[in-house]
C-alpha positions, -999 to 999 in steps of 0.1 A, spaced: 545 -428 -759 542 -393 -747 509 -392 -762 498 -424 -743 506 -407 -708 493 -380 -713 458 -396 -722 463 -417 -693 467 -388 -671 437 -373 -684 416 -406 -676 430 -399 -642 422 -368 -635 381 -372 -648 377 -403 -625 392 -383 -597 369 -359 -608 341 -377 -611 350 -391 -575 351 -356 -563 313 -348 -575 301 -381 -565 314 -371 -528 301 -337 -532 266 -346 -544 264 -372 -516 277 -347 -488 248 -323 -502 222 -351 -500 232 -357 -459 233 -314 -459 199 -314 -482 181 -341 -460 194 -325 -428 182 -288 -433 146 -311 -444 147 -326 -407 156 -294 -394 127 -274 -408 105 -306 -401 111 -308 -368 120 -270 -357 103 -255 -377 65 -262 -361 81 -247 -328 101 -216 -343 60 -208 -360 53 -219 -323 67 -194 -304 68 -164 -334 29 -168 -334 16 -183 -302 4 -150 -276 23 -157 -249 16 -157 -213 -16 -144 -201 -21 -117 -178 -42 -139 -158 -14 -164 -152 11 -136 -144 -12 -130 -115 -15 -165 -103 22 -163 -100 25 -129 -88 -4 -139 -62 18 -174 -52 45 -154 -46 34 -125 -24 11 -155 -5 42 -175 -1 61 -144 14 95 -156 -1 112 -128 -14 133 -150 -40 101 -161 -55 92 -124 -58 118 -109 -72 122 -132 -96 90 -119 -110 105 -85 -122 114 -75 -155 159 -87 -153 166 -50 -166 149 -38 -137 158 -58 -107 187 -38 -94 170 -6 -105 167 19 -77 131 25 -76 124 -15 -78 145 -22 -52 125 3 -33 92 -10 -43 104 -48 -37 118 -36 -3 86 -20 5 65 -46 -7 86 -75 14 80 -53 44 46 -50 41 41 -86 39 68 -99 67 51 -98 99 20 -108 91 5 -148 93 -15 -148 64 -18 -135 32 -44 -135 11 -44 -115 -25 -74 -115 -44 -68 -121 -85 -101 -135 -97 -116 -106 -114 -85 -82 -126 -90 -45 -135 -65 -42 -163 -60 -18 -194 -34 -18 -217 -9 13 -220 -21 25 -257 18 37 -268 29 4 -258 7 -27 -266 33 -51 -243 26 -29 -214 0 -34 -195 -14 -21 -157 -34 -43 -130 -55 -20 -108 -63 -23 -72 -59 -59 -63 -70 -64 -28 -46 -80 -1 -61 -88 26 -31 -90 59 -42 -115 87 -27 -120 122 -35 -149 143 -67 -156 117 -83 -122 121 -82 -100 94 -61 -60 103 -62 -43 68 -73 -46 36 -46 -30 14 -48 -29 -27 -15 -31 -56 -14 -14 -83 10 -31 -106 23 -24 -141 42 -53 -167 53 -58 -196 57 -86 -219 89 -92 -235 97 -119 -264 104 -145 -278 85 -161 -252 61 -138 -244 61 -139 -209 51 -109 -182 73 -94 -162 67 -69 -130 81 -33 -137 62 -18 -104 44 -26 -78 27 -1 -59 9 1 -28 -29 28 -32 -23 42 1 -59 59 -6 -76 27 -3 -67 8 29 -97 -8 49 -99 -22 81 -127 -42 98 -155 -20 104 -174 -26 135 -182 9 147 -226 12 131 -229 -20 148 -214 -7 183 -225 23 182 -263 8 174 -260 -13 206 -241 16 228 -272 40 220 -302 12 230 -283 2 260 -266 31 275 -277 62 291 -271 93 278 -257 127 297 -247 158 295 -214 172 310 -194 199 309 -166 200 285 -140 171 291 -103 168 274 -75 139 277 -39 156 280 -12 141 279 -8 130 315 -43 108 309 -57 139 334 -91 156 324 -92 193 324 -115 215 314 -131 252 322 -153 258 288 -191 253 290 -195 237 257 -217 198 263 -203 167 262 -224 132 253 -216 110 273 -231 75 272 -224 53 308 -198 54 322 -168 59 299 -140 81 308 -137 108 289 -165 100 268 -178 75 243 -170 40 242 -189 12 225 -200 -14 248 -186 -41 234 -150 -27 228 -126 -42 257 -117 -20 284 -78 -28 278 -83 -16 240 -96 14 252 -72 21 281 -42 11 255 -58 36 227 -61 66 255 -22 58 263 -18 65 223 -34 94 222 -21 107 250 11 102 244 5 115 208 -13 148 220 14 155 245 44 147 221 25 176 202 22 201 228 56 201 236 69 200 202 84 165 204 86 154 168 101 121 177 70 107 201 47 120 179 53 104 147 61 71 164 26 67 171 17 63 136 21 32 114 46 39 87 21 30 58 -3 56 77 -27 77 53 -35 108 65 -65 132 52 -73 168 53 -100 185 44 -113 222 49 -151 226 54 -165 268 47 -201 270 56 -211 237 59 -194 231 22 -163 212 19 -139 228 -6 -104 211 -3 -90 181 4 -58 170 6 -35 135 15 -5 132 32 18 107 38 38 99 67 66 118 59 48 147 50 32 153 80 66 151 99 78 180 72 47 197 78 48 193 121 80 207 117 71 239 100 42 243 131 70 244 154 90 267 139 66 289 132 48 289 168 63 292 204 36 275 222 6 252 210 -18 238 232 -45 208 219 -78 195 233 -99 167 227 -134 162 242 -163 143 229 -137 106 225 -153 76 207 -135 40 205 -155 14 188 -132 -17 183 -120 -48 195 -87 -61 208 -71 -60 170 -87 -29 151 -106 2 162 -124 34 150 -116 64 170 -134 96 165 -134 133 187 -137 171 188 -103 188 188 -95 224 198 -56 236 184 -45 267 191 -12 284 184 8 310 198 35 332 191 59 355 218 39 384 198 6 372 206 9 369 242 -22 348 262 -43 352 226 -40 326 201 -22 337 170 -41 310 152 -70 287 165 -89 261 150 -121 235 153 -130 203 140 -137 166 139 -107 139 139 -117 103 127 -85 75 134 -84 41 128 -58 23 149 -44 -10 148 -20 -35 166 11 -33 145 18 -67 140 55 -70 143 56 -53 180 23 -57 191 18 -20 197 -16 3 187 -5 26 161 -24 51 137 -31 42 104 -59 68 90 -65 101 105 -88 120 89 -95 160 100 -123 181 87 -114 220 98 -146 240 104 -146 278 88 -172 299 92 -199 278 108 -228 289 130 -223 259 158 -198 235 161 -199 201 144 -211 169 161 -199 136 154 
């Protein structure tokens, strides 16, 4: 009897076995046959994305382009690398860049043909040069500005991201207008001598040298292109009369507001006829380097003759002979230090107060020339 139950037990036990594997093999079929569908269907896009290139550079610019166009700064900060938005220097660079763009109408940045070269430690890095920007106000283009920028692609997706954007303050380019004015100033205006004429900074001429002046009609302290309005010159003489007298009497503040605070200044040194330095400084190297000058000298007097404005009521090209000369309590009524050259502006109408400001200057200091220069 014993024997009997125990046998029937074991019956028992291999059908609830066999129950048990049945289950198990059929719960492996619905695993087998879902891991198939899984790696049927997932699987093309996992290959996808492990081996398609990514996003090209090209349309990283389209977007980069749509957003600096658009002039929303969400869009454009959204195209920075996530590790790097809150970074200091691209907060300075998105700051800078949102700036630039703010008070203008129109934008229009040029991405057709990109200048690009990959970073050769890093093949996911990759730098755009000089893409032009051109800034418009009320349909008229003020400046031509280019970006450098610099991405990087980051995976799985493979998609570009900004790490910086940077403004070549070496390459900015306004409206040129001046061979054309200055073509039709020479066949229609009459030329005369003079003696030497200077603008101070009361918008008085002085004057006791005998060097000549040109002057062609009957501009004010000397050349002005026919065409260019008389309020754009009148407004550019109030600049630089307000910007020579800030300097004569040491008045930092007046002096550096006349300058645009994207302005690119350039100097260069010319010995016997030769130019052999050149050197550019930003804004707020000049105000370092003004600041030195009056330090260094008790009294400094400038003076401008030979004045050219070519423009019209936006942009214009401003060019004269200036005279600086230093002194020191030790020197007495003889300059300690005294120099000659040519100064070349461009000024503009800044276009979120309407005000002319300086956006190039360029100086060439003669040394050690026979005569002086000519424009």
């Amino acid at each position: 009897m014993k024997h009997e139950n125990s046998e029937n037990n074991e019956n028992t036990e291999k059908v609830k076995g066999k129950d048990r594997l049945i289950r198990i093999f059929s719960n492996r079929r619905y695993v087998v046959a879902g891991l198939i569908a899984v790696i049927c269907i997932g699987g093309p896009i996992t290959i996808g994305v492990l081996s398609s290139e990514g996003e090209k550079i090209e349309s990283f610019a389209q977007r980069w382009k749509s957003a600096v166009e658009s002039k929303d700064a969400g869009k454009y900060r959204k195209l920075w690398d996530p590790s790097l938005r809150d970074s200091k220097e691209a907060k300075q660079q998105y700051e800078e860049a949102v700036k630039r763009t703010r008070s203008y109408d129109k934008i229009v940045a040029q991405v057709k043909t990109l200048a690009q070269r990959k970073d050769p430690r890093n093949p996911d890095l990759y730098q755009i040069e000089s893409i032009p920007v051109e800034l418009f106000k009320e349909k008229q283009l003020l400046m031509r500005t280019y970006r450098d920028l610099v991405v990087k692609r980051k995976r799985p997706r493979k998609r570009w991201y900004l790490v910086r954007d940077q403004e070549r303050r070496d390459q900015q380019e306004f409206p040129q207008r001046s061979h054309e004015m200055m073509a039709g100033t020479e066949a229609e205006g009459t030329i005369t001598t003079t003696e030497e004429s200077t603008l101070t900074g009361s918008g008085k001429t002085s004057g006791t040298g005998t060097e000549q002046t040109a002057i062609i009609g009957e501009a004010p302290f000397g050349i002005s292109g026919s065409s260019t309005p008389v309020d754009t010159q009148l407004k550019i003489k109030q600049v630089l009369g307000a910007w020579q007298g800030s300097w004569q009497n040491e008045d930092i503040q007046t002096y550096m507001a006349q300058y645009a605070e994207e302005a690119r200044i350039t100097r260069v040194t010319v010995i016997d006829g030769k130019e052999v330095r050149r050197k550019f400084l930003s804004k707020a190297r000049l105000r370092q380097g003004m600041e030195r000058l009056n330090k260094r000298y008790s009294k400094i007097e400038v003076f401008i003759s030979n004045l050219q404005i070519n423009g019209d009521t936006a942009v214009a090209d401003v060019g004269f002979l200036q005279t600086y000369k230093a002194f020191t309590p030790a020197s007495g009524n003889r300059p300690a230090y005294r120099d000659f050259g040519t100064k070349s502006l461009v000024l503009a109408v800044d276009a979120e107060n309407g005000r002319w400001k300086i956006y190039k200057e360029s100086w060439k200091n003669y040394k050690d020339v026979p005569e002086f220069p000519k424009l």
